[in-house]
DSSP file (Angstrom, degrees, kcal/mol; ACC not computed):
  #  RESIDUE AA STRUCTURE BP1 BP2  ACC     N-H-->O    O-->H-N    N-H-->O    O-->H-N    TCO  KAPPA ALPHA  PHI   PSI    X-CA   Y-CA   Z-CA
    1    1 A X              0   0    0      0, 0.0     0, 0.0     0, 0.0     0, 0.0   0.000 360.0 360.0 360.0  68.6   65.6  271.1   90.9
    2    2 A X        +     0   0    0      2,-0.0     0, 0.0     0, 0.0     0, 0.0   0.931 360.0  92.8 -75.1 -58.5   65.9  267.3   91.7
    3    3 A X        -     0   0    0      4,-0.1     2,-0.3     3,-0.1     3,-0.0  -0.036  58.5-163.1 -19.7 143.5   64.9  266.6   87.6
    4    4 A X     >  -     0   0    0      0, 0.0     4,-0.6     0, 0.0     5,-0.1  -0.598  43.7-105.9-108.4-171.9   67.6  266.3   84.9
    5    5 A X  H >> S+     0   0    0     -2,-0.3     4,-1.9     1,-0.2     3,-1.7   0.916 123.7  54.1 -94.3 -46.7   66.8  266.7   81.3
    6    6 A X  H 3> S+     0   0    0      1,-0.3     4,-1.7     2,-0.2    -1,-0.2   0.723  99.0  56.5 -62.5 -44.7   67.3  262.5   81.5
    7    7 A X  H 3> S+     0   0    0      2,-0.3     4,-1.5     1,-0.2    -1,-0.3   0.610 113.4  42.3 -92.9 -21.5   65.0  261.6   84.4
    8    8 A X  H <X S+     0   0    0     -3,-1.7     4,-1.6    -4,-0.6    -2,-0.2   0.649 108.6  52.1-121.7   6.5   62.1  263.2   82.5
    9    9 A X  H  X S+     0   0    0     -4,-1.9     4,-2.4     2,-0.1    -2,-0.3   0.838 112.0  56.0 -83.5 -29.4   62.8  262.0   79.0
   10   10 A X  H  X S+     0   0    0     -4,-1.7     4,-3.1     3,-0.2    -2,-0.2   0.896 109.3  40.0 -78.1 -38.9   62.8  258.5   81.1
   11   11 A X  H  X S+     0   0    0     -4,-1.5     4,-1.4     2,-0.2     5,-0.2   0.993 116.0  56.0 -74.0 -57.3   59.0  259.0   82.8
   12   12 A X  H >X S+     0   0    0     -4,-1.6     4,-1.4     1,-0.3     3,-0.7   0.855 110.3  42.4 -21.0 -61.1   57.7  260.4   78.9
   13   13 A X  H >X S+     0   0    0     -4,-2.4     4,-2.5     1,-0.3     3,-0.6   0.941 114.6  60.3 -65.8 -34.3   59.0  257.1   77.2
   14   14 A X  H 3X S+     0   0    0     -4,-3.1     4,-0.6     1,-0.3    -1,-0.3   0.811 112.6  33.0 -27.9 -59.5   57.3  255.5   80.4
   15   15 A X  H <X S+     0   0    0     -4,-1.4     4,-1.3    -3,-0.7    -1,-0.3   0.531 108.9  59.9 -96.0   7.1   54.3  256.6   79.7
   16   16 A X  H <X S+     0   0    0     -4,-1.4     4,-1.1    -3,-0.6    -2,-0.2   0.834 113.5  46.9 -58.7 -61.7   54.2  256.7   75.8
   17   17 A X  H  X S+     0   0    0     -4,-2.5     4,-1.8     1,-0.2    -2,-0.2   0.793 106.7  53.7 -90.1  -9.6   54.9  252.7   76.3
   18   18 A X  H  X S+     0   0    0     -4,-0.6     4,-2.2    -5,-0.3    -1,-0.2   0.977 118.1  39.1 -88.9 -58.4   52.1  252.1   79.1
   19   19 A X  H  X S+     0   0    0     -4,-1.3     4,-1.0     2,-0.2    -2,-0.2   0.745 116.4  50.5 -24.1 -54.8   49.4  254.0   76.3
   20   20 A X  H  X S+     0   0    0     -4,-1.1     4,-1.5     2,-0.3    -2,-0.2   0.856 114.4  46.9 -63.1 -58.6   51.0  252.2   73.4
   21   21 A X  H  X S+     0   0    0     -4,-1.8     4,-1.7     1,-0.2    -2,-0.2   0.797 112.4  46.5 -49.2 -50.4   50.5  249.2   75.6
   22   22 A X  H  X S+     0   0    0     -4,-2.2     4,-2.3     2,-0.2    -2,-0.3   0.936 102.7  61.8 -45.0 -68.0   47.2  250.0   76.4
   23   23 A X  H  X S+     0   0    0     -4,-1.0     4,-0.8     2,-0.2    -2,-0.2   0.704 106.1  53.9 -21.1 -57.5   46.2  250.7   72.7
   24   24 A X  H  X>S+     0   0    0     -4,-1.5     4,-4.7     2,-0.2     5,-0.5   0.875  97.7  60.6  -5.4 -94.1   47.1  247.1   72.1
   25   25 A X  H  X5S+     0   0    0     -4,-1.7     4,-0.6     1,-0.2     5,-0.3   0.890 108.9  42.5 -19.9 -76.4   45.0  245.8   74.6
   26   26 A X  H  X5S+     0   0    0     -4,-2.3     4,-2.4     2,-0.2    -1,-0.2   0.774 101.7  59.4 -55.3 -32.1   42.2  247.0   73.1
   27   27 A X  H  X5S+     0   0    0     -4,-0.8     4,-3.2     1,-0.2    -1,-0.2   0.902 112.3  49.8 -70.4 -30.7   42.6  246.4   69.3
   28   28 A X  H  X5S+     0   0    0     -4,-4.7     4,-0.9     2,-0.2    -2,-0.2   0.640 110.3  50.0 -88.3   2.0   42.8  242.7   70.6
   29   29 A X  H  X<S+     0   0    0     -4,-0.6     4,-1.6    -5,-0.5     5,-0.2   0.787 112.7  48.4 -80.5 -48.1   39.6  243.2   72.6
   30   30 A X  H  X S+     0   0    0     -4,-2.4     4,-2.4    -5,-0.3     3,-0.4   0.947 108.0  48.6 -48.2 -55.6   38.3  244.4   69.8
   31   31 A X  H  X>S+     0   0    0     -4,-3.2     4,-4.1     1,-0.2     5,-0.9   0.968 112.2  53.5 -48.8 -52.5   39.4  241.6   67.5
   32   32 A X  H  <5S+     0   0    0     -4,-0.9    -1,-0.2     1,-0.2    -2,-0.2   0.740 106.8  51.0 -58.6  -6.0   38.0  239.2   70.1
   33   33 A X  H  X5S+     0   0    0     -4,-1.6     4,-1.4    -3,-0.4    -1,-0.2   0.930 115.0  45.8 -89.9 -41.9   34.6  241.0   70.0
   34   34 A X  H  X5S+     0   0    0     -4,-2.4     4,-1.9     1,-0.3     5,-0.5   0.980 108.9  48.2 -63.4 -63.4   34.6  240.7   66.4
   35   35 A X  H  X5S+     0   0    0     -4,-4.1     4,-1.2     1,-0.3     5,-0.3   0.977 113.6  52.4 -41.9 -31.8   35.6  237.3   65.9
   36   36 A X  H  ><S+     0   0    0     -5,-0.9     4,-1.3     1,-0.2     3,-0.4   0.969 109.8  46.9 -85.8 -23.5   32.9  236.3   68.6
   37   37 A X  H >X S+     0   0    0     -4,-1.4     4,-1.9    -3,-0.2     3,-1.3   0.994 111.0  48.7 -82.2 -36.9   30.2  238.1   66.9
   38   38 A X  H 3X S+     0   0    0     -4,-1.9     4,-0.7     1,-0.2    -1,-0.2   0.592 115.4  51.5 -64.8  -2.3   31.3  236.5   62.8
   39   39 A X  H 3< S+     0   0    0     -4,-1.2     4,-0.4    -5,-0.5    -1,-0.2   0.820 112.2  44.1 -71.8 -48.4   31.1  233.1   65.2
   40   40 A X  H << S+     0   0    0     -3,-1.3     4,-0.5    -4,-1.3    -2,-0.2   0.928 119.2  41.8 -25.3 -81.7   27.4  234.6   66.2
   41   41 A X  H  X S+     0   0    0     -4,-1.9     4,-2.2     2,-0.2     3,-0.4   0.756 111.6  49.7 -61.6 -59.5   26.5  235.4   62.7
   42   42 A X  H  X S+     0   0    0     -4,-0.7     4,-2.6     1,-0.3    -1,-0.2   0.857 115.8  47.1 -88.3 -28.6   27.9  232.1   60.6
   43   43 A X  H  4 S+     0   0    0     -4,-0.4    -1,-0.3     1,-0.2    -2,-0.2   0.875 106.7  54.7 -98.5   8.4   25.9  229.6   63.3
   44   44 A X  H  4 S+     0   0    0     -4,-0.5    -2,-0.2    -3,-0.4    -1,-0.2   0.802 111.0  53.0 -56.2 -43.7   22.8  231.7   63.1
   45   45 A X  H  <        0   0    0     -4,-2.2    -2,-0.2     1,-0.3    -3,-0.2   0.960 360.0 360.0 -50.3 -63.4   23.4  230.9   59.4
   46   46 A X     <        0   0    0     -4,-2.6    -1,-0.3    -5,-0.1    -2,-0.2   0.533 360.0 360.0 -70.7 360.0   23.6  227.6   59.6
């Protein structure tokens, strides 16, 4: 029983911010995919 109550609220919030962190990551992949296709889009237009 090495664990305390302390040591495994510490790894949760660990990996709740590494997810969060992750999550992130992606909505600005995401943005960047978008932005490069309306880039795409507006000089096909022109």
């Amino acid at each position: 029983m090495g664990h305390t109550k302390s040591d495994n609220y510490q790894e949760v919030r660990t990996a709740g911010n590494q997810s969060s962190r992750s999550s992130v990551q992606v909505a600005k992949t995401m943005n960047m995919i978008r932005e490069t296709k309306v880039v795409e889009f507006e000089s096909k237009v022109v």
